[in-house]
C-alpha positions in Angstrom: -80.7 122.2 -56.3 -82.3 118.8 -54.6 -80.3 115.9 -55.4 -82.1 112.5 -54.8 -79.5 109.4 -54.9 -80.4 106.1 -54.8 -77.9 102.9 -55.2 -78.2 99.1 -55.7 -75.5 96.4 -55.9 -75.6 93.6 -58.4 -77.1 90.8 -55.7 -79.7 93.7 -55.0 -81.6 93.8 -58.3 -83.6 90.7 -58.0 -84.8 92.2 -54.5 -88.5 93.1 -53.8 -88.5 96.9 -53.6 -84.5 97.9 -54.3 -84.4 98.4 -58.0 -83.3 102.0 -58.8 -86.4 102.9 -60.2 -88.4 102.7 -57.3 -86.1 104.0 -55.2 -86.4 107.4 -57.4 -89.8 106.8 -57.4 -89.9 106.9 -53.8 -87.8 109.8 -53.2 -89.8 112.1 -55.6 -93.2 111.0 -54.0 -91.9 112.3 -50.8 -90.9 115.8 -52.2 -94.3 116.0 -53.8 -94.5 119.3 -55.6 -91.2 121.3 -55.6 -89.9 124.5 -57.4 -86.0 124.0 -57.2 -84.6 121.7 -59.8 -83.7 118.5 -59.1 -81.3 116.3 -59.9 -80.8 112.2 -59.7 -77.5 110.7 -58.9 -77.5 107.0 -59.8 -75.5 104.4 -58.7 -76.4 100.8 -60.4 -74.5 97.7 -59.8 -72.6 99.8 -56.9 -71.7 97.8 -53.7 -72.5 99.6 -50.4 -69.2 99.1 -48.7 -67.4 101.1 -51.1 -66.9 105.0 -51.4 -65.8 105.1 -54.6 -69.0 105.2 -56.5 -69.4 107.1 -59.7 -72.5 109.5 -58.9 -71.4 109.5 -55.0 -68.4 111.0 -55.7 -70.3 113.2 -58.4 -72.8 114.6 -55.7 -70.4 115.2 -53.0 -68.3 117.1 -55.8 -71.8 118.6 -56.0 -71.9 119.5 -52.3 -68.3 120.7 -51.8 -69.1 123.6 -54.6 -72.0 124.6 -52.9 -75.0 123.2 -55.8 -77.0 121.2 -53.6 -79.6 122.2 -50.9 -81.0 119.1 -49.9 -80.2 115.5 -50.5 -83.0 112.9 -50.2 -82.5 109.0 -49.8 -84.7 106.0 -49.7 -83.0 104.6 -46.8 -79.5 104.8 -44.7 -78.0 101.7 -46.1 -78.6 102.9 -50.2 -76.3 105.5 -48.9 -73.6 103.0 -47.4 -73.9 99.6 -45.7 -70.7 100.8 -43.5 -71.2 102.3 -40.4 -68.0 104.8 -40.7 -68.8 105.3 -44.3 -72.3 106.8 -43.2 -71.0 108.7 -40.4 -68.2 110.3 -42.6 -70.9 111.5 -45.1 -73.4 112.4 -43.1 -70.7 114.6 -41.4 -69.5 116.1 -44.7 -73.1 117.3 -45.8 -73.5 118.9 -42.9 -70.7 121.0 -42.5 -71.4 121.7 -46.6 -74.9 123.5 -44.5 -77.0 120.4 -46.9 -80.3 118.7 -45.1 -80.7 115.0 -45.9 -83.5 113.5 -45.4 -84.3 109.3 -45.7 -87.5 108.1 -46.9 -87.8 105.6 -44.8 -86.4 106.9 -41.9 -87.3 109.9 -39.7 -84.0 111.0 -39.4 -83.9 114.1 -36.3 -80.6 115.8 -35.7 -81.4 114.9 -32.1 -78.8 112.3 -30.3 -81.5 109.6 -30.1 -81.6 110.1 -33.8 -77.9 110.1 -33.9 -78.2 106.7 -31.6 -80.9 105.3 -34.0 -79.1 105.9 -36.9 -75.6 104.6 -35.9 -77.6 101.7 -34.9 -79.1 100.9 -38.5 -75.6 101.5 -39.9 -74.6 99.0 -37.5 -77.0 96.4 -38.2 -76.6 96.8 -42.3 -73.1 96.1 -41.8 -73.7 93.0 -39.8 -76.1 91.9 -42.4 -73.2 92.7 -45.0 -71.1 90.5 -43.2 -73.4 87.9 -42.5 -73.8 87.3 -46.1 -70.2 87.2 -47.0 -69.6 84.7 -45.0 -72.3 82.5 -46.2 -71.2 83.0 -49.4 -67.8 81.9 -48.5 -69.1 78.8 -46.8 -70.8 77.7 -49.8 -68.1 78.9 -52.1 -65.8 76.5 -49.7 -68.8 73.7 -50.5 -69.0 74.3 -53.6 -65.4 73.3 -54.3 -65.3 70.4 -52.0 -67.7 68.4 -54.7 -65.1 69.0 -56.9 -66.7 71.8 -59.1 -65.1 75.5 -60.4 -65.8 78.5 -58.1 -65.4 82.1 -58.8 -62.1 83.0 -58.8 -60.7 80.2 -60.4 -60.3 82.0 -63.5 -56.7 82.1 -64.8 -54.4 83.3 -67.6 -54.2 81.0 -70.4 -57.7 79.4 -69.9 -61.1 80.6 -71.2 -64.1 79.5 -68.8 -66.9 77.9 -70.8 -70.8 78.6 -68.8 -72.4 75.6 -70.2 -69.9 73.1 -69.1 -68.7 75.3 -66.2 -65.2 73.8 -66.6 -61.9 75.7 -68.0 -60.5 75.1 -71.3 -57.0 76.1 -72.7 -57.3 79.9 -74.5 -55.9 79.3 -77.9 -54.9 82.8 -77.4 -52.9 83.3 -74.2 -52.4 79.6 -73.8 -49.6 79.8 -76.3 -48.2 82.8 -74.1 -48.0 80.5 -70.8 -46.3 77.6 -72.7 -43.7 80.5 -74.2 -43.1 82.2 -70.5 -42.2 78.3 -69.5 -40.1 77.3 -72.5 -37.9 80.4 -71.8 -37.7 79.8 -68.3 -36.5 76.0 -68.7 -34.8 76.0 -72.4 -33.1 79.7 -72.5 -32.9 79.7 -68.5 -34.1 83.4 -68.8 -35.0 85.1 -65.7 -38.8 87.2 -64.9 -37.5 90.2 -65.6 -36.1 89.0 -69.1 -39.1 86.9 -69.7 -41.2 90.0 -69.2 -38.9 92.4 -71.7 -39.2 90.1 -74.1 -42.8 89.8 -74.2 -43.3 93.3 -74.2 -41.1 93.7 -77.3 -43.0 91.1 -79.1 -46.3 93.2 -78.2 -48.0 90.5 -76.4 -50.6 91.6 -74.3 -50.3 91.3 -70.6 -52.9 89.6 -68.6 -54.1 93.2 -66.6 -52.8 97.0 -67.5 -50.8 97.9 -70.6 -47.3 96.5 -69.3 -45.6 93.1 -68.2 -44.6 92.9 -64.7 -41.6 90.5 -63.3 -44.2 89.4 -60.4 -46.8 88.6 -63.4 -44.5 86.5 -65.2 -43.4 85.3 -61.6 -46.7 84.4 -60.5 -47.3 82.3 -63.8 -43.9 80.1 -63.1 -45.0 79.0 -60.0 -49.0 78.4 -60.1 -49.8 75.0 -60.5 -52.5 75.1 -61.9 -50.5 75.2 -65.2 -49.7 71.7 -64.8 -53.3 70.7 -63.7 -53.7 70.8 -60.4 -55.7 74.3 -59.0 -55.9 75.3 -55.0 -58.7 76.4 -53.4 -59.2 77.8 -49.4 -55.3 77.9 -50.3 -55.4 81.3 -47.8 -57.6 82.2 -45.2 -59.4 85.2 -46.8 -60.4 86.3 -50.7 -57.6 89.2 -50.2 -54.8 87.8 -47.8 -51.9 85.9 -48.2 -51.6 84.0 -45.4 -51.5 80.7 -45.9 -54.1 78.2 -44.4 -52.2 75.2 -44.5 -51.7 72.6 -47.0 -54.5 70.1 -45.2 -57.1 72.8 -45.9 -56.3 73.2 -49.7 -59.1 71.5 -51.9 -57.4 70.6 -55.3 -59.3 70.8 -58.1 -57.9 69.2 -61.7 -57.9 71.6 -64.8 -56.2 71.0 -68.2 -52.6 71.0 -67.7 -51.1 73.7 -70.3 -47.3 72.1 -69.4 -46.1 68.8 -67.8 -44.9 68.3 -64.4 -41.4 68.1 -65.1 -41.0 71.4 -66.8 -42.7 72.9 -64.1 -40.5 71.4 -61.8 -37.1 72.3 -63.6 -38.8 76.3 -64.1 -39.1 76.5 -60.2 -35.8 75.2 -59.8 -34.7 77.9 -62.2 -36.4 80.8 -60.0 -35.0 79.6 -57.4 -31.2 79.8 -58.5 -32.1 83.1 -59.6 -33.2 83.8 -56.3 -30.4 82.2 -54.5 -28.1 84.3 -56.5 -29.8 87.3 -55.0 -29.8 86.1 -51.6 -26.4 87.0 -49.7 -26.9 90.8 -50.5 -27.7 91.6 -47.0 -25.3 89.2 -45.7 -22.2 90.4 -46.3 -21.1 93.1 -44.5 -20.9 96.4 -46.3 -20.2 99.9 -45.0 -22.8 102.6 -46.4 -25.7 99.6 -45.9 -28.7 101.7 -46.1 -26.9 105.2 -46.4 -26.1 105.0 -50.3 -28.0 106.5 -52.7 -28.4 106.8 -56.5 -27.7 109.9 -57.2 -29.5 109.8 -60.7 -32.9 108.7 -59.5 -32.4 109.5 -55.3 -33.6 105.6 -55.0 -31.3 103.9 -51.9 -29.0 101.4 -53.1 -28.9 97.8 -52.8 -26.3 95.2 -52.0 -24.6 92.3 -53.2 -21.5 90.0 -53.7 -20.3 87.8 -56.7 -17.2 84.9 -56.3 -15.1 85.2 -58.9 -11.9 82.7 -59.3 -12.6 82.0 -55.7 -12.7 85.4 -54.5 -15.6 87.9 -53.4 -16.5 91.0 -54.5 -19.1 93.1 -52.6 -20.9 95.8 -54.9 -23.7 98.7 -55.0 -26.2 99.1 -57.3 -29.7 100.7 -58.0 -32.5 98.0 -58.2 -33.9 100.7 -60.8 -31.6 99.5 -63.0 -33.6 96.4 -63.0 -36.9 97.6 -64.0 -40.2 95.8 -62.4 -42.6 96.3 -65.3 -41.7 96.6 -68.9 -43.6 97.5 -72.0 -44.4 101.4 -74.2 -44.6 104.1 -72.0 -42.8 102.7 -69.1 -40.1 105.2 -67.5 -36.3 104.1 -69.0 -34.0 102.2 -65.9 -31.7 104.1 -64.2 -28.5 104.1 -65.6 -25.7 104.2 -62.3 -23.5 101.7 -63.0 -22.2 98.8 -60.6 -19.9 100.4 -57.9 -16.9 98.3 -56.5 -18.0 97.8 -52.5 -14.8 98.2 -51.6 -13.7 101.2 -53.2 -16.5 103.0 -52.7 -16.2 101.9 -48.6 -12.4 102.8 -48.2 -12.8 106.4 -49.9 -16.1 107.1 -47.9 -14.0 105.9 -44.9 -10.7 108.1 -45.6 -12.8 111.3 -46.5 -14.4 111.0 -42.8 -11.4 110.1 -40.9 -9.6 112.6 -42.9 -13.2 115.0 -41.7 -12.7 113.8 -37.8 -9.6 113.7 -37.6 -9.0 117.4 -37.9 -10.9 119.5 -36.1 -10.1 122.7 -38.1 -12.8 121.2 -40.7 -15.6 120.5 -38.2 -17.5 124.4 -38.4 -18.3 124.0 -41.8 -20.3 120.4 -41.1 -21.4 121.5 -37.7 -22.7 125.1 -38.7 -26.1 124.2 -40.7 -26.8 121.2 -37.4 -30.6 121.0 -37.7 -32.7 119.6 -34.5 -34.1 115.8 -34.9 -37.3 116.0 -35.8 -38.3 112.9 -33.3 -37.6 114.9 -30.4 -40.6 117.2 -29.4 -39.9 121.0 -29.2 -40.8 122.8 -25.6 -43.9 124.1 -27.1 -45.6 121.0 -28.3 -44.9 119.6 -25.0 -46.2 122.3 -23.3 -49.5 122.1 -25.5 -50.0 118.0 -25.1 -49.4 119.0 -21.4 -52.3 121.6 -21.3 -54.4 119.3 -23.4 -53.9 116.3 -21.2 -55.3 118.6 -18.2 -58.5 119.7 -20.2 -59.4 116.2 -20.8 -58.8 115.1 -16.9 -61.2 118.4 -15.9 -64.1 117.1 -18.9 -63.5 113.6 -17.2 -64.4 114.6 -13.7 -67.3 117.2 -15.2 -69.1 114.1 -16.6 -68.8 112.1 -13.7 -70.5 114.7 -11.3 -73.2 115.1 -14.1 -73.9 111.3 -13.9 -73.1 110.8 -17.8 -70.1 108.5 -17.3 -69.8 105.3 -15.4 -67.4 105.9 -12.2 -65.0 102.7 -13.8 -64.7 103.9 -17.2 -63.8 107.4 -15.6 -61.0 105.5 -13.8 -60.1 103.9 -16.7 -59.8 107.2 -18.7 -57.9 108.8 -16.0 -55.0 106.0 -15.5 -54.4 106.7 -19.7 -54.0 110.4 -19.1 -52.0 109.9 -16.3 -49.4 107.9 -18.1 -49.6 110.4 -21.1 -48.8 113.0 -18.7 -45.7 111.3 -17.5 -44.3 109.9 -21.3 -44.6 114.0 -21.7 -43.6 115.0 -18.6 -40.5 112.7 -19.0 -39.8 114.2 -22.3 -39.9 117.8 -20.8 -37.1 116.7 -18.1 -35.0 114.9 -20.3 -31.2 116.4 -21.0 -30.4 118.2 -23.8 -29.3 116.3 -27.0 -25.4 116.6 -26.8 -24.0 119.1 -28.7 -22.4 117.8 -31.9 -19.0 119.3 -31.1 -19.0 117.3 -28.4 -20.2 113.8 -30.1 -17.1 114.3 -32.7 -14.7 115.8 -30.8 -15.3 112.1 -28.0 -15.6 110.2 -30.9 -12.1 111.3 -32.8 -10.9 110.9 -28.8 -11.9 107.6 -28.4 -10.6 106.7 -32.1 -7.0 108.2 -31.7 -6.9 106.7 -28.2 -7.1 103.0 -29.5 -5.2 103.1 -33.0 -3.2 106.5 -33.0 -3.4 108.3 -36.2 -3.7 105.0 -38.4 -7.0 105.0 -38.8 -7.3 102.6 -42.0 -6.1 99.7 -39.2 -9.9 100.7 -37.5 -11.9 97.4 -38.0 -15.3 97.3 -40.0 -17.8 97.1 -36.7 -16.1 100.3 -35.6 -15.9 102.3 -38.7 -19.9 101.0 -39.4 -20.7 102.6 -35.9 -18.8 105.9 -36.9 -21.0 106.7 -40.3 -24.0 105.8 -39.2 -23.3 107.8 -36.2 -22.0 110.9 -38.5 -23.5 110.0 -41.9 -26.9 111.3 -42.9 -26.5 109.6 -46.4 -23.9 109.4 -49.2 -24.9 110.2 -52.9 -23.0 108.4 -55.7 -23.6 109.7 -59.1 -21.4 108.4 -62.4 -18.5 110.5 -63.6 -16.7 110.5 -66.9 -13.7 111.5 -65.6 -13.4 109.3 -62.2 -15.3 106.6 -62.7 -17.9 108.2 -60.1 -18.2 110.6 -57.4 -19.2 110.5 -53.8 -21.5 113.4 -52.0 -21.2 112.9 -48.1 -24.0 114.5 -46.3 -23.5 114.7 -42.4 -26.0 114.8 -39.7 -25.1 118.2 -39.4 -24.2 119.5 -42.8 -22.1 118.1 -45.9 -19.4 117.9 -47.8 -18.3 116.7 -51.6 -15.5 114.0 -51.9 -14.4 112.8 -55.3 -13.6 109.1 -55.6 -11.5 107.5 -58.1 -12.1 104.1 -60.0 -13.9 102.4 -62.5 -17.1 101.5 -61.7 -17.2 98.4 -63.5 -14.5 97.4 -61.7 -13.5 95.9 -58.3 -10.7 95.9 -55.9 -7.6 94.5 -58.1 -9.7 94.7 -61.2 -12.5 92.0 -60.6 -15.2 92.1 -63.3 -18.6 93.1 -61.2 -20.4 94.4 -64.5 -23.3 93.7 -65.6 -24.0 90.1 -67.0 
């Protein structure tokens, strides 16, 4: 089969010579009288930078199941304006054994053609980006004088052509006005905000399901209280923020008043300050907890009660990010005491390294670290490190590499070689007999066998020193349970307490 593909973007089709007919047109002429089939593959309204076109994907399927013969183009850029892009596919027909052929272009599998043809990718995509930024200036312009650009579009507002101005959506407007009134009058949090929307089968603004950061998003634009930012970052997709003496305000319809959005920031913000000493306060298994219903790590975080703290785990998939039908139920692991769960981590490992009777069953199944290379890879890096110095000094005799970019190449090998070279002479990792047998040494050295008096910084250096991870899963019959995994093997330890509970029965639930 001969497949001819031709593409055109939206800000093509007004363009002397790039509408999809002609392009077809044009490829047919040039295969004059044929007696394999052919097929079209046609990509309208497509933009060149992107791989993910319809019929692109739909003739390289094509190609990878062995259909297509030959592939003829109008020109290079119809098949992508990026210069990796045409290089990528051009590479993939190929090695598929498919001839393409351009139009426009007498393409030779020669390397000046190679040359030419990485140059006319090269220019496309400067064109490409010359354009953009055009665009952007008067976009930027455009805005100054006080008039909607694109983008400005936002949820709750319906944007009227004739007038070019926003106007409140009698539809979603409501919704915005809802979001705020629970935020300010009920004091509910995003997460709440979004549940309850989702029971009340409100439609979000994008997808099937409310998101906390969509409801989030909505508190704290202002546009919702009349003023709208643009140039507010310093590119269509990043987030980084230009500066407040670039914005360029623009006034829309307010859809609430100042002070309410005022008083909902301020009560996002006490929702976030409540979440913000989790990674303060110091807690044991930091990083090596895990749920052991959904394998997600845990998180951390305190709550005063009657002028005391209690630390506590939890899963943040207990707090579910989007909400809505068919979204996967929150993980059920309840809120587990900080302390109780640190002290019988703690005594199961002291009670571990402090006999040494126990240690063949952890130390049996050790497993090598997986950042440290073995013998043979270095061996191969090594090898592959002196082929590229002999291909270096090959092209410089032959006169088809400049004798300073040889040098250049040269000093990089030669400081690969001695990363590897180093790696090859360093020790042995210690055996792990050794690590705990020192480390129980240096313990019963400084506090005897009253190890519970060993202070925090210590005992965090032990786990994460020993400690691979810990796994807490609910229990009916012990409030939950505790799997300790060791660097070099494991072991099950079974902790009493009530998981609602914390050290001399503090309330830590759920609120």
């Amino acid at each position: 089969m001969i497949a001819i593909y031709a593409r055109v973007s939206t800000e093509e089709q007004a363009q002397h010579g790039a509408s999809l007919a002609a392009q077809v047109a044009a490829c047919r002429h040039h295969l004059g009288s044929v007696t394999e089939p052919v097929q079209e593959f046609v990509d309208g309204g497509e933009s060149g930078a992107d791989l993910d076109r319809p019929q692109l994907m739909a003739l390289r399927a094509a190609v990878a199941a062995g259909q297509v013969s030959r592939i003829v183009i109008l020109d290079p850029d119809r098949l992508s304006r990026k210069l990796v892009h045409q290089l990528v596919l051009t590479e993939e027909f190929e090695r598929a054994g498919v001839t393409l052929e351009f139009v426009n272009f007498a393409w030779q599998d020669t390397p000046e053609g190679r040359l030419f043809y990485s140059l006319r990718g090269a220019i496309a995509e400067f064109e490409r980006e010359k354009i953009r930024e055009r665009a952007r200036r008067g976009w930027i312009a455009k805005a100054e004088q006080g008039h909607l650009v694109a983008g400005m579009q936002r949820y709750g507002y319906q944007y009227d052509k004739e007038t070019k101005t926003l106007t409140p959506d009698p539809v979603t407007a409501p919704v915005v006005q809802e979001i705020y009134r629970l935020a300010v009058e009920e004091h509910r949090s995003t997460g709440q905000i979004a549940q309850i929307l989702a029971d009340r089968h409100i439609p979000p603004p994008r997808g099937r399901v409310w998101w906390r950061d969509t409801v989030s998003k909505i508190l704290r634009n202002p546009a919702y209280m009349g003023v709208a930012y643009v140039h507010r970052y310093d590119a269509p997709h990043s987030r980084q923020d230009t500066g407040s003496d670039e914005w360029i305000a623009l006034d829309v319809p307010p859809l609430v008043d100042q002070a309410t959005w005022l008083e909902a920031r301020a009560v996002r913000q006490r929702y976030q300050k409540f979440w913000k000493g989790r990674q303060t306060f110091p807690m044991l298994l930091r990083r090596l907890a895990v749920c052991g219903l959904c394998g997600h790590a845990l998180s951390t975080n305190m709550r005063t009660y009657r002028h005391s703290t209690y630390p506590y785990y939890f899963c943040p998939h207990r707090y579910p990010r989007k909400f809505g039908e068919a979204v996967e139920p929150a993980c059920t692991l309840p809120w587990v005491s900080g302390r109780d769960l640190d002290e019988a981590v703690w005594s199961a490992v002291a009670q571990i390294l402090g006999d040494p009777t126990q240690w063949p069953s952890h130390l049996t199944s050790a497993r090598p670290d997986p950042a440290i290379p073995s013998p043979d890879q270095i061996a191969r890096e090594r090898r592959r490190i002196a082929r590229a110095r002999r291909q270096i000094l090959h092209f410089v005799r032959q006169g088809l590499i400049e004798a300073a970019d040889a040098e250049q190449e040269l000093h990089a090998l030669k400081q690969e070689e001695a990363h590897w070279t180093g790696l090859a002479d360093a020790p042995a990792p210690p055996d792990p007999t050794e690590t705990w047998a020192a480390m129980a040494a240096r313990l019963r050295d400084t506090w005897g066998t009253d190890w519970q008096a060993v202070p925090f910084d210590v005992r965090r250096d032990v786990v994460v020193e020993l400690l691979d991870h810990v796994t807490v899963t609910p229990s009916p019959d012990a409030g939950w349970t505790v799997a300790i995994t060791f660097r070099a093997g494991g072991t099950t330890v079974s902790a009493p307490g009530d998981s609602q509970k914390g050290s001399h029965g503090s309330p830590i639930g759920d609120t």
